[in-house]
N, C-alpha and C positions, 0 to 999 in steps of 0.2 A: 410599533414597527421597528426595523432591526434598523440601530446605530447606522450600521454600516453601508446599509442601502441606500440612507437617506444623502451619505457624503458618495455616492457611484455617480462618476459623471460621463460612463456610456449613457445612462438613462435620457439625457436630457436630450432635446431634438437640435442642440445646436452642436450634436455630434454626429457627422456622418455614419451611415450606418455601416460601411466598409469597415470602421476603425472597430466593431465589433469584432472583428475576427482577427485584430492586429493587439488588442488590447488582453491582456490577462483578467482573469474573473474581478479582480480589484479596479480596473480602469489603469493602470499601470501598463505601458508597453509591454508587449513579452518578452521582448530581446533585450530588452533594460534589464542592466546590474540590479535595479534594485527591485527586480516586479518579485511575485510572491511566487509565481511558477505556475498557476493554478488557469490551465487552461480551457473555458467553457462556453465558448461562446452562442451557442441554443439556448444556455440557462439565463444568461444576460438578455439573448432578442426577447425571450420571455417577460422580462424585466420591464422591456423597454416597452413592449407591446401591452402589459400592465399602464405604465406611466400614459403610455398615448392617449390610453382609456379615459385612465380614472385619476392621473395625477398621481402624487406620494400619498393619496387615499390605504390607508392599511386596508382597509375591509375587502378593496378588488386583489390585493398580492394575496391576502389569506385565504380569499374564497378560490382562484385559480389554484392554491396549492391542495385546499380540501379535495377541492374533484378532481383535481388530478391524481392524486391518491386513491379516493373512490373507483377510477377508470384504470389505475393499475391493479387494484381487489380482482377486478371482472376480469383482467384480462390474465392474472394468474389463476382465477377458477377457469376459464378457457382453457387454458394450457393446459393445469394438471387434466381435468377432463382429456383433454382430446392422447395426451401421452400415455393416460392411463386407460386409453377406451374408455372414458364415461364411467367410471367406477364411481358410484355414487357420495358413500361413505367417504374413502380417500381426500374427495373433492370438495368436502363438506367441511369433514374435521380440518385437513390444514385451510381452507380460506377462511373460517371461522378463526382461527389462531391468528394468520395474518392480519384480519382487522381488528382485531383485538389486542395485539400486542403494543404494551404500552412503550417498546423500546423506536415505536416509529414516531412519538409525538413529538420528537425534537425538527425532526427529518421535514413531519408535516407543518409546525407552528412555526418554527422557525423559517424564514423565508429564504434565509441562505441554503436551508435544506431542500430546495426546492432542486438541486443541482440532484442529489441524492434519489429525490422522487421519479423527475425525471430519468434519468440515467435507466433506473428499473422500469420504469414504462415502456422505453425502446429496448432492454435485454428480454423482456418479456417477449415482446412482437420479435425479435430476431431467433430467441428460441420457439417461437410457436411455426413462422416463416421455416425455421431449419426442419425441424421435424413432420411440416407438410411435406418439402421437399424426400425427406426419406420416408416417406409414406404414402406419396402420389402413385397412384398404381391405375385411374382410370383413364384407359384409351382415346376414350371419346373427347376427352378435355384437351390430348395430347396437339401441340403445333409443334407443325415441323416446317426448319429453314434449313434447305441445301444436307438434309438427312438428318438433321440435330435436332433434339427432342428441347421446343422453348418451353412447352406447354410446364415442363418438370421443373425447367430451369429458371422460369421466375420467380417460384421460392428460393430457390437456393439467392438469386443476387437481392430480391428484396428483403432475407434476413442479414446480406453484408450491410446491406443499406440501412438498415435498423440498428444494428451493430455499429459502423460509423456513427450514426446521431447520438448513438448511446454514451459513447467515448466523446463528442464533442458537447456533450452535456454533463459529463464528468468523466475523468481518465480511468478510472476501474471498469468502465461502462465494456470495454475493448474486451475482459477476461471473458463475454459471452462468445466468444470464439472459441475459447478451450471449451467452454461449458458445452458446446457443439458437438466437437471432435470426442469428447469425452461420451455422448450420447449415441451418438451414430458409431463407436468403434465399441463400448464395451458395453451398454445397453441395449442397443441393434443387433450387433453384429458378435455378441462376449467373446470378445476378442482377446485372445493371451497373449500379453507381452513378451513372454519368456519363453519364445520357441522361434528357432531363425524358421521352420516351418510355417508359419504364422506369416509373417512379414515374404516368404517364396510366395504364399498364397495370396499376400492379398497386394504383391505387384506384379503378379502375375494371370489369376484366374479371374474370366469374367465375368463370375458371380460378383466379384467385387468393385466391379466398375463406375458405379453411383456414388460411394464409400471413394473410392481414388479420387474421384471428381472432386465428392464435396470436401473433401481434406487438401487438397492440391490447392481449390479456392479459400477454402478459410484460412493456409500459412499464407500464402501470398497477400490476403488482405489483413491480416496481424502483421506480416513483416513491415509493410508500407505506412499503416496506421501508427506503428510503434515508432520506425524511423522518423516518419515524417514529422512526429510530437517532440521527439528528442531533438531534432533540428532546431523545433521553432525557437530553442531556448537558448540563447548564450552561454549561461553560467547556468549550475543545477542551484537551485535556492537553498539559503542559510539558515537556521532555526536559532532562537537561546537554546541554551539550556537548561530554561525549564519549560518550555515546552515537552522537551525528552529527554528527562534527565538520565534515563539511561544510556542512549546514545552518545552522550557526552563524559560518560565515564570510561576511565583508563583499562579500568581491569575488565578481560577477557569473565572471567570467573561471573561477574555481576553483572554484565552485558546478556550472557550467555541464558543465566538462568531467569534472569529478567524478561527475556525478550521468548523465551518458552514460556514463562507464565501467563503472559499477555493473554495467547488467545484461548486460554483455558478459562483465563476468566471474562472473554468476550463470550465465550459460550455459555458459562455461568448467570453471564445476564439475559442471556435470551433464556433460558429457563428461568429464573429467578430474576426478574426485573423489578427489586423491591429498590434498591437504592440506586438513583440516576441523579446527573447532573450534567449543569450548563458546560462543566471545563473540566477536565481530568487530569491537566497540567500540575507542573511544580509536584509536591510530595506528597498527591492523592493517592497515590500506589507504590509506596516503598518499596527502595530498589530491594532485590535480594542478594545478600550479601554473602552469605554461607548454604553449605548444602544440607546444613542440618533444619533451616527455616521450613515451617510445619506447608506452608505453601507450595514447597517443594513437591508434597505429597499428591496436590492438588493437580498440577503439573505431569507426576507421573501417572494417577489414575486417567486423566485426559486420552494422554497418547498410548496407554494402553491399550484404553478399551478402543480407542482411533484402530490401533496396529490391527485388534483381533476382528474388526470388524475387515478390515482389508484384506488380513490375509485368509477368512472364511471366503471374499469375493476372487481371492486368489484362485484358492484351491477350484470353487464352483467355476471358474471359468478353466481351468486345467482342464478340469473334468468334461467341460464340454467341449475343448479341443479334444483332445482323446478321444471322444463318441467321435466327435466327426472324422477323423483318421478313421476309427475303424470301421467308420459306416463307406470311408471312399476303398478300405479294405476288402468290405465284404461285397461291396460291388462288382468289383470286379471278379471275386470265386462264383457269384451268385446270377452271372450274366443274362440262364434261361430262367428263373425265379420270376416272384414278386417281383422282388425289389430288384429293378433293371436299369442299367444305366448306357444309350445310346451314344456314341462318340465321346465316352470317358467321363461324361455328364453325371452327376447324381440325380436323384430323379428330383430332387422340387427344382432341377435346373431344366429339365429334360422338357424340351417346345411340346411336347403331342399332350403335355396334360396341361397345356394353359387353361385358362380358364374355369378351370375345375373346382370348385371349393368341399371342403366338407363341413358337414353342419350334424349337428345333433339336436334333439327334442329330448328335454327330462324334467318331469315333474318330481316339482319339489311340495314341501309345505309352506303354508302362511308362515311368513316371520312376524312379529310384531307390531312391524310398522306397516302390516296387510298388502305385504307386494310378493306375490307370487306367478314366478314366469315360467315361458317357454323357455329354456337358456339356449343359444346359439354358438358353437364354439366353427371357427370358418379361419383353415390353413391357408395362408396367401400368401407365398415369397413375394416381398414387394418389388423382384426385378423382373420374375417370371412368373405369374400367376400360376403356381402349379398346386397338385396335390401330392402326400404321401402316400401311397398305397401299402397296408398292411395284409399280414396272411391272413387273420382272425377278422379284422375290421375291429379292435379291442381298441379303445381310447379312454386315457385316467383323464381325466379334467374335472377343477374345481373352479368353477365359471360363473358363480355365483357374486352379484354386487351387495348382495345382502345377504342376513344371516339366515341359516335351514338349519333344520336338527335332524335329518337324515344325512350319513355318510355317503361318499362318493360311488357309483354302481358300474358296472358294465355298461357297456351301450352297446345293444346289439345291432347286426347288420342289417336290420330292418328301419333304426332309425337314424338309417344315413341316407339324408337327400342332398341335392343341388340348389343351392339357394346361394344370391350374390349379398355379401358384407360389405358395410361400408370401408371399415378400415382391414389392412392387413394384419395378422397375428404373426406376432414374430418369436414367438415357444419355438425351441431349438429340440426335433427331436432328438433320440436317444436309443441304441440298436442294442436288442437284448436275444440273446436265441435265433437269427433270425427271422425277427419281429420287431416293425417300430413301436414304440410308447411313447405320449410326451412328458415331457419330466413335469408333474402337476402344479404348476403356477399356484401360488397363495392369491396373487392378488391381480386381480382383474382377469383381462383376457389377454391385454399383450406381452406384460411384463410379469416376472415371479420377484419373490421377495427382494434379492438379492440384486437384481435390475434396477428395482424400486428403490433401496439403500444405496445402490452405485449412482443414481443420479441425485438423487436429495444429498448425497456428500458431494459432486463435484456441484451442483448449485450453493453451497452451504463453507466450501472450502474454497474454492478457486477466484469466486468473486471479494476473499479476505486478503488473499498473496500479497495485494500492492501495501496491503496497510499492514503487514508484520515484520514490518524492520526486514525481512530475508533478505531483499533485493539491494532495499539502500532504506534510509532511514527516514522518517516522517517526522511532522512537523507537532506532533500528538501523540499519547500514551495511548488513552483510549477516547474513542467517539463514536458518540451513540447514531451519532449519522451514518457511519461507513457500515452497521449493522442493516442497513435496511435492505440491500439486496441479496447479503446471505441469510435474511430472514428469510426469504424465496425456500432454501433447500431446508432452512431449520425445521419451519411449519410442518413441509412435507415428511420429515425425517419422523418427528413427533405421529404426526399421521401413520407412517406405514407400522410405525410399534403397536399403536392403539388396535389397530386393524388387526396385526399379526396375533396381537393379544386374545381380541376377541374371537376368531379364528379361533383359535387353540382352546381355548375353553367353550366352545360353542353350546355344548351342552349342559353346561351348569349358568343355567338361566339366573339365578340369585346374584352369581360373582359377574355374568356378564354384564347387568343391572347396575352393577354398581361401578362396574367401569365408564359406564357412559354416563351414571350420573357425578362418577367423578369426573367425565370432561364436562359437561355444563358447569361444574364449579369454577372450574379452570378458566373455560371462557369468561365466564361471571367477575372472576376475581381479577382477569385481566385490562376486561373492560372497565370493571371499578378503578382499577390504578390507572387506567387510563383517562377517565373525567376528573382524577385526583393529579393526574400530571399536566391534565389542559390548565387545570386552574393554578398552577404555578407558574403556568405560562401566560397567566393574564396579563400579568405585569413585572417590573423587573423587579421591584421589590422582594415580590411571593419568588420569582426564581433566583434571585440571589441568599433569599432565606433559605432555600431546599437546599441551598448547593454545598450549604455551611459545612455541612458532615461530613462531603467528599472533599473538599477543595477549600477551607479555610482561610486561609492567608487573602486569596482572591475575592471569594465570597463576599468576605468581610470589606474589604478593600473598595469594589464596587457598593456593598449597600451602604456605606458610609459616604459614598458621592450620592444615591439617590435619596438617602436622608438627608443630606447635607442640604440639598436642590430643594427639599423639601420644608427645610428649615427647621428640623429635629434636630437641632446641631448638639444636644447633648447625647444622644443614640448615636448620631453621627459620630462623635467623638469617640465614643466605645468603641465602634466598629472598625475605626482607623486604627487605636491601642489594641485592638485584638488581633486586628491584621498581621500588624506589626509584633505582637507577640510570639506569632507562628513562622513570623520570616519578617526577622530584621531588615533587612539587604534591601524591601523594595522602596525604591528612591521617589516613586509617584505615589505612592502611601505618606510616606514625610513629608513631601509638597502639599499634599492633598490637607492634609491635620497641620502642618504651617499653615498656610489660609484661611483655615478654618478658624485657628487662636489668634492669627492676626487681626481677623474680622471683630473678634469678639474682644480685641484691643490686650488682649494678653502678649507682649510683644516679646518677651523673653523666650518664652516657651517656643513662641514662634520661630525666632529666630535660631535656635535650636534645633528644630526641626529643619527649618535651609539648609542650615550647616550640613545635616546627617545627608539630606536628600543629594547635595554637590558631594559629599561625599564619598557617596556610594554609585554617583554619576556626573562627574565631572562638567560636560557639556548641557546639562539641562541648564540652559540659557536662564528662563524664566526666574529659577531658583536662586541665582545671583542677581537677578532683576529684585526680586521682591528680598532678598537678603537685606540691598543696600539701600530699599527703602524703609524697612527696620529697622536700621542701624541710626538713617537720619531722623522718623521718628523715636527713636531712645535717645535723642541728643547727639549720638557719637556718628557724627560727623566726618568720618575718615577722608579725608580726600582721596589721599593716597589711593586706599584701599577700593573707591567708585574709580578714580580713573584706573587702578589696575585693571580692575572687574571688566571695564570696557576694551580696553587692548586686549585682556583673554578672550574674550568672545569675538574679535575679529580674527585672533589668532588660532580659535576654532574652527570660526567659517572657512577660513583658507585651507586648513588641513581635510574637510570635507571637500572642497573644490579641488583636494592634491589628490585624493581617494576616487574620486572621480575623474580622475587625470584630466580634468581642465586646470592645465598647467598657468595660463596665461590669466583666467580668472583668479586662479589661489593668488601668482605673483602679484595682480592688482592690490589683493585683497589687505595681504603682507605688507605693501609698500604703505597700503592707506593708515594700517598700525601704525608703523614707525613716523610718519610723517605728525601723527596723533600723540605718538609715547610720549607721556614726563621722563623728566628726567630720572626720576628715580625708578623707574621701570627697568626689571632686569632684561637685556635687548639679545642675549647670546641666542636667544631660542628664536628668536626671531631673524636677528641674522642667519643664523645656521639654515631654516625652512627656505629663506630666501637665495641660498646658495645653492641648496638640492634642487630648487625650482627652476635656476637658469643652468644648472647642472642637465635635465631632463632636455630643457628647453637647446641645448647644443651649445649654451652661451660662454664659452670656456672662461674667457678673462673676466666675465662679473660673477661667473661661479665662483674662482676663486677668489675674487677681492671678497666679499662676501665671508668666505669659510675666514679668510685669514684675521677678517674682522671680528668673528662670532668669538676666535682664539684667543684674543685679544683683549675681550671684553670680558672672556670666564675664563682663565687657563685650564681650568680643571673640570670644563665641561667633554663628559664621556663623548657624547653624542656626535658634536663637531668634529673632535679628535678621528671619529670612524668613519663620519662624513667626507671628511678632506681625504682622510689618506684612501677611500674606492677613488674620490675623484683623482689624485696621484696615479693610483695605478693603474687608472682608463689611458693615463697618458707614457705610460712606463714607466712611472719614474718612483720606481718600487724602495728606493734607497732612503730617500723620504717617506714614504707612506710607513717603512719598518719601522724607521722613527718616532714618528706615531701614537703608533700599537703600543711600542716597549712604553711611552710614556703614560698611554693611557691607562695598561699594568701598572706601573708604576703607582698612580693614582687610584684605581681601584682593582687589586686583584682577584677579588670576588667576583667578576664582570664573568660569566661564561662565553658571552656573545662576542666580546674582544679575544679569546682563545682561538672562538673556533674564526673567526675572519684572516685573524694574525698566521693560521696555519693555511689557509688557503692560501695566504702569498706566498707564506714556503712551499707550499707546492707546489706555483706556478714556477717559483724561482728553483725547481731543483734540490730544494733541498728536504729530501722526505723524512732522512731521522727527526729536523728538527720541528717538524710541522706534527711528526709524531707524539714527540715530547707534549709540545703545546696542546694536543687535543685529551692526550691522557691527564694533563695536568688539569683541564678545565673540567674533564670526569672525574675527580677528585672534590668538586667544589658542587657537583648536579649531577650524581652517575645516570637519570634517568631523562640524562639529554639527548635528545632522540638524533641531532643534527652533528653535535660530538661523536656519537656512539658510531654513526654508518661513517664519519670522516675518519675514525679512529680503522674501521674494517676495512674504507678501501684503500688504506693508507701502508697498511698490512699487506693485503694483498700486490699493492704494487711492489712492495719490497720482498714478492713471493713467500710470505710466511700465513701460508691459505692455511692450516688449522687453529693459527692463533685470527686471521678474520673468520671463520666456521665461527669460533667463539661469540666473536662481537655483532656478526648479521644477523645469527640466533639474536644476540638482547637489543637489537633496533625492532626487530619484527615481534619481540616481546612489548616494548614499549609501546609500538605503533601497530598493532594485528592488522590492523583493515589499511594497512598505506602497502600499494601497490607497489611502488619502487622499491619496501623495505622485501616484502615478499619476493617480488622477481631476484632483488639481489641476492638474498637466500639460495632460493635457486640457483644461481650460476658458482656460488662457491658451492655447493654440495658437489656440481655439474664437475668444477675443476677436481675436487678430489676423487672421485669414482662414486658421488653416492647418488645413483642414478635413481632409483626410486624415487630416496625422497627430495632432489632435483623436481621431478614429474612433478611431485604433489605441492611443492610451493611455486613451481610455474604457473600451475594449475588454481594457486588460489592467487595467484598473481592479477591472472586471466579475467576471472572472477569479479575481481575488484577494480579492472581495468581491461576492457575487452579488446581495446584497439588497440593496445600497446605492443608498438612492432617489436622492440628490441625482443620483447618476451617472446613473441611468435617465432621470432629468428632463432632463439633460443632453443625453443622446443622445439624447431628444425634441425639444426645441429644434435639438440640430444638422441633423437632418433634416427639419424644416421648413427651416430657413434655405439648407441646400443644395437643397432640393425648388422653395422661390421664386426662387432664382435660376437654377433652371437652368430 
């Protein structure tokens, strides 16, 4: 059972069950500085409703997460069935891929991944809920209140509803609202974005009025779900860096192409799911550094073949705006015709053919799998039941859910009856000669190929957005968890190719044969790696063994504790020296192998490893704990050095109660130090903290008795020197605090941080050449100080030399790409010199980075006046 479940203490019954929805997925407040951000609480009552059962019993957490996986299978063969009419094959090949892909066994064994599971069970039910909604077409079901059609309308809010739980069982859950609007406007409706004709028509005509409806409902319930999540948070949560170490690197360059490569190779793994692991953290995936790295490659084949798949859905939906302009064209020349259009109506709009369907009868031959049918092809606009009427009665359809070796025929006008379909077809015809045709669908009866590819990418793309750095930055490279509900459009994606494939070669029975016996491999091979990934997930052992390959440093790290626990302590030893071979730096690795040699009474070694572990982590308490119990078993006895050891550790806890701004606890904490210190204890840092504390606290005269103390005690301590003189100049009394600074130059002029404070007094005082000087002088010692750099630009600016700050806001906004203030500032110098353009475009990534930020908006109001009166 997962570490971490076992320390959740929503679980236990002596926690009201309110506090689930106040708590973050950890048990951590939400609105606490220090929660993880991770808000889910349906995944946790799940949790809890487990416990109530069965206890910290593993067998009931793993079996609720089985079937519920099982019950997500079924309810994506639902969907794709009912989106696709019942297309047999379709429905077959991707659910069979679904259950068989072994990139879901984390998602399932893992209990934390139960967040993940769920989440897809409710976007599942919210896309199946949206797509009744635009497909309800029978009368007889219809309720009406005060002339408003409920009967329709309870899909529509029982998919918000769904969609809600989705989001409150994990925050990606929300994206099935786009996955919606994306279904109903360019697979319903193949809508062209690129035509303000388009966007007249569909806030205007109403044909379009289900379509206005349910898009009007789904932003308004995105807007509020979005808000209302970003509310519950205080602070946006903090990652190391290496959880994501590309996020924490400087350069644009390595960000850029790093954070491209990513989901090239999230895709990667969904077809090729040969190597998986527990953590993809720290340097499982080297950043990239140049544009020459051969991965680069990988990267651009992705979004190529992405672009050409788009812009063929471009072009097809061009094309069938066009048909329909010139079908509302030829209606109107064509008034005594056919094709006739009553009050400006085109005819599947036109009331007098409600109810009319068309249907066809065509025999075909036995396919293989001995299914040979009557096939039924039945036009239904789903607002107005109508029909098209043709001159000839000629209709191309390939309506077939399975394979025939006879080509597509005529259907003549004898074999058009009346007969009611369950679902509507939503084939867009297509005006040739003055004659309709439908444009011949590949695949099923409601959607054509290119339908089928536009929804498998937005199920496949839209549910990855939160997790590719675009937005803001996550707390993970890569997780095999956040794949489990763009597996939804993968599977499907895979499917419509196979289909389209065999399709295309219909009649060469040999290569069709082998298509399908190369999907049974597929499946076969998938499912194999997937009883070969349960079994690495038996125990930690087997899954910190698999993980070695990806994630090393970690791997190792962890299986040297479950050896250690195990009492392999000579494996264990390996595993901590190998750790530690791959990544010096981790400070619980050297604790962990201290312990381990200290046990085995090797006290040098041990104590060696303390050393490194405080090190490379200063406040791991424990590690100065068992340091200076080594020290007294090797004889050395240091007083000094135990009773240091103890005033640093209260001299830590008080700096956590100052970071916490419980000021009143740190000062307790501080005083119980000194009250404790020997004499030989150095006291300047102590005084100092104790002076910023009743400094915060409004306590002026023991602030400064305090500071003049810590003075006193080091003369040459930087820290106190910059401490006193802010407290100085809270009081005005700037004459003293310059004092100070100069001294504290004086004593280190390497200091960049004494530059740049020492010129903010000149600035406040008036005097900007020499605040000038100072910040240039301190970019001399660190030019890639980000805090020098904008002090040095606005400093400029005030003294009106705007193309020598143009200079310097360029290299702040170099330094800092993603810092909002360096961008907006950009902005307004481009603004002051005339360079209005590119003004707009760092306002605009200002915005980006920072969406509330008025000064910006004021900004970009001002600019467009100014470019509005001049032009």
């Amino acid at each position: 059972m997962d570490s971490a479940m076992e320390q959740e203490g929503d679980l236990k019954t002596s926690t009201p069950w309110y506090r689930l929805f106040c708590n973050d997925f950890w048990g951590t407040p939400i609105r606490s500085t220090n929660s993880h951000g991770s808000y889910r609480p349906l995944t946790v009552l799940s949790f809890r409703l487990n416990y109530n059962l069965n206890g910290l019993n593993p067998f009931g957490f793993h079996l609720f997460n089985l079937l519920l996986h099982l019950t997500v299978t079924f309810v994506y063969m639902r969907f794709i069935a009912y989106v696709l009419n019942g297309h047999r094959r379709i429905t077959l090949i991707s659910t069979a891929l679904f259950a068989s892909h072994p990139i879901h066994v984390e998602s399932v064994t893992s209990l934390v991944g139960r967040a993940d599971v769920g989440a897809g069970f409710f976007y599942l039910l919210a896309l199946l809920s949206y797509a009744k909604f635009v497909n309800h077409h029978d009368s007889r079901q219809l309720v009406t209140i005060g002339g408003k059609n409920i009967g329709r309308r309870r899909y529509l809010y029982l998919s918000l509803t769904m969609a809600t739980m989705s989001m409150l069982t994990k925050e990606h859950g929300v994206t099935c609202l786009a996955v919606c609007a994306v279904y109903h406007l360019f697979v319903v409706h193949r809508f062209f974005p690129f035509s303000t004709e388009s966007y007249r028509n569909l806030f205007n005509e109403p044909y379009f009025v289900r379509l206005r409806n349910g898009l009007i409902h789904l932003f308004i319930t995105a807007t509020f779900l979005i808000v209302t999540r970003c509310a519950l948070m205080s602070t946006t949560p903090t990652f190391a860096s290496a959880d994501n170490p590309a996020a924490a690197n400087s350069s644009v360059i390595i960000r850029s192409l790093t954070f491209l490569y990513l989901p090239a190779f999230n895709f990667w793994l969904l077809i090729y799911p040969r190597w998986l692991s527990f953590d993809w953290s720290m340097d499982s995936i080297p950043l990239i550094g140049s544009i020459v790295d051969r991965r680069n490659l990988h990267s651009f084949l992705f979004y190529t073949s992405l672009f050409m798949l788009l812009r063929r859905m471009v072009r097809f939906y061009l094309q069938q705006f066009e048909q329909q302009f010139n079908q509302s064209n030829l209606e109107q020349k064509n008034s005594n015709g056919k094709i006739r259009s009553d009050n400006q109506n085109c005819t599947r709009c036109d009331p007098k053919h409600n109810n009319r369907y068309i249907a066809e009868n065509q025999e075909e031959e036995e396919d293989e799998n001995n299914n040979s049918s009557m096939v039924n092809l039945n036009y239904v606009n789903q607002y107005s039941t109508n029909i098209i009427e043709t001159t000839n009665n000629n209709l191309w359809i390939d309506n077939n859910n399975n394979d025939n070796s006879t080509p597509d025929r005529n259907i003549g006008n004898n074999n058009i009856n009346q007969q009611t379909y369950s679902k509507p077809i939503v084939n867009k015809p297509k005006v040739t000669s003055n004659k309709f045709t439908f444009d011949p669908p590949i695949i099923g009866t409601n959607l054509c190929q290119v339908d089928c590819f536009a929804l498998s990418l937005a199920l496949m793309l839209i549910p990855f957005l939160p997790a590719s750095n675009l937005f803001f930055y996550v707390g993970f490279v890569v997780a095999e968890r956040i794949l489990y509900i763009p597996s939804f459009g993968f599977c499907l994606f895979i499917a419509i190719c196979i289909e389209s494939l065999i399709k295309t070669i219909r009649t060469w029975k040999p290569l069709k044969s082998i298509i399908k016996i190369g999907f049974l491999v597929l499946v076969l091979s998938f499912s194999l790696r997937t009883i070969l990934r349960n079994i690495d997930w038996l125990s930690e052992e087997n899954l910190y063994r698999s993980g070695i390959a990806i994630n090393s440093p970690k791997a190792y790290g962890n299986l040297g504790n479950i050896l250690n626990a195990k009492g392999k302590t000579e494996e264990a030893e390996f595993a901590y020296r190998k750790a530690l071979q791959y990544r010096p730096n981790m400070a619980d690795v050297h604790y962990n192998l201290g312990l381990l040699l200290q046990e085995q009474n090797r006290l040098n070694e041990s104590l060696n490893c303390y050393y490194k572990a405080v090190q490379y982590r200063p406040r791991l308490a424990i590690a100065h704990l068992n340091m200076a119990i080594v020290l007294s078993q090797l004889g050395l006895k240091d007083v000094r050095l135990h009773e240091t050891t103890k005033i640093s550790a209260l001299y830590n806890l008080g700096r956590m109660y100052a970071e916490e701004e419980s000021y009143e606890q740190a000062l307790n904490v501080f005083h119980e130090a000194v009250a404790r210190m020997p004499p030989f204890y150095p006291a300047h840092s102590l005084y100092n903290v104790i002076g910023e504390m009743y400094f915060k606290l409004k306590q002026d005269k023991e602030a400064e008795t305090w500071f003049r103390k810590s003075l006193s005690t080091k003369i040459d301590h930087i820290p106190a020197h910059l401490a006193f003189a802010k407290f100085l100049i809270a009081f005005n009394r700037t004459h003293e605090a310059e004092q100070l600074y100069r001294k504290a130059l004086r004593i280190n002029p390497n200091d960049t941080s004494i530059y740049n404070i020492y010129g903010q007094l000149m600035l406040q005082m008036g005097r900007m050449d020499h605040a000038l000087n100072l910040y240039l002088q301190g970019l001399t010692f660190n030019p890639q100080n980000f805090d020098l750099t904008i002090n040095v630009a606005n400093t400029l600016r005030e003294l009106k030399r705007n193309d020598e700050a143009e200079r310097y806001y360029k290299m702040a906004a170099t330094i800092k790409p993603n810092d909002a203030i360096a961008q907006s500032n950009l902005g307004a110098i481009y603004h002051l010199n005339g360079k209005y353009q590119l003004a707009m475009n760092s306002y605009a990534k200002a915005l980006k980075l920072k969406p509330d930020d008025v000064i910006t908006k004021t900004n970009i109001g001002k600019l467009k006046q100014t470019i509005a009166s001049r032009s």
